[in-house]
C-alpha positions, 0 to 999 in steps of 0.5 A: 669493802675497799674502794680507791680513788686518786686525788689531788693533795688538796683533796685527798684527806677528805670525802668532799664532793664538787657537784661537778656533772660527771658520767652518773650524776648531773651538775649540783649532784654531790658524789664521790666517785671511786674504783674497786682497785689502784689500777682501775682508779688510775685508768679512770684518772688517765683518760681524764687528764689527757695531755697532762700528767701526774705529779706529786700532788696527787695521792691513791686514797684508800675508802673503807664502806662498811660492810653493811651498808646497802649497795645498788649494783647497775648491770652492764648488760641492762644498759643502753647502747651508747652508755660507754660514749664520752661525749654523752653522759645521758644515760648514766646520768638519768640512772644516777641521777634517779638513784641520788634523789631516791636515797635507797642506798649511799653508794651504787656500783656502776661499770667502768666506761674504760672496763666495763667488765671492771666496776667503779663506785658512785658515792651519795654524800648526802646520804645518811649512811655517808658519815660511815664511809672514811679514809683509811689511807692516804699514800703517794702516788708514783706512776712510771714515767712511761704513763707521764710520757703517754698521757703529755704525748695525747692530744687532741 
């Protein structure tokens, strides 16, 4: 399986994780967050760099998990309400959260909060089947100038 991200150059030629709290791991967890296209990669990056834009230095880096490391899919429709609310991780992080310390699988397919009838993809480094997963591909990223204006034109 393919999975995509957009990184900053910085961070585009390795699978490193921050332990940044994100939307499905709290602060400390370390994940690799990715999309199961460019498109959606780049939507979830949009929403998160409102009010700056792109520039060259960031990169579309292409994961190849092998097919057959187990998956953990999280349904939209088991859910709670709320789970798509930017302003309040809780939900999916007490999900997540669960899955990272259980280590039944390295990766959990999760819906996008932007599209949630798209899905993305949480990345357990610390698991033992993590040392599988590589970068297959690095390339430039190249959004059209319409997206720049769009996301320097958003405030808050």
């Amino acid at each position: 399986m393919l999975i995509f991200r957009i990184g900053h150059i910085n961070y585009a030629t390795k699978l490193t994780a921050s332990g940044v709290a994100g939307r499905w791991a709290s602060a400390g967890k370390k994940v690799i967050y990715a999309a199961e296209s460019i498109p959606l990669a780049l939507l979830e990056n949009m929403v998160r760099r409102q009010g700056v834009g792109f520039n060259s230095d960031f990169k579309i880096v292409v994961i190849e998990v092998p097919d057959d490391i187990a998956v953990e899919t999280i349904k939209t429709e088991k859910l709670k309400t709320g789970w798509r609310d930017f302003r309040d991780y809780a939900i999916c992080q007490a999900i997540g959260n669960e899955w990272f310390e259980a280590q039944t699988t390295c990766v959990l397919k999760v819906p996008s909060a932007v599209i949630p009838e798209s899905n993305n993809y949480v990345i357990n480094t610390l698991h033992p089947d993590f040392k599988r997963i590589k970068i297959i591909q690095v390339s430039d990223l190249v959004p059209d100038e319409r997206i720049e204006k769009l996301l320097k034109a958003y405030r808050k």
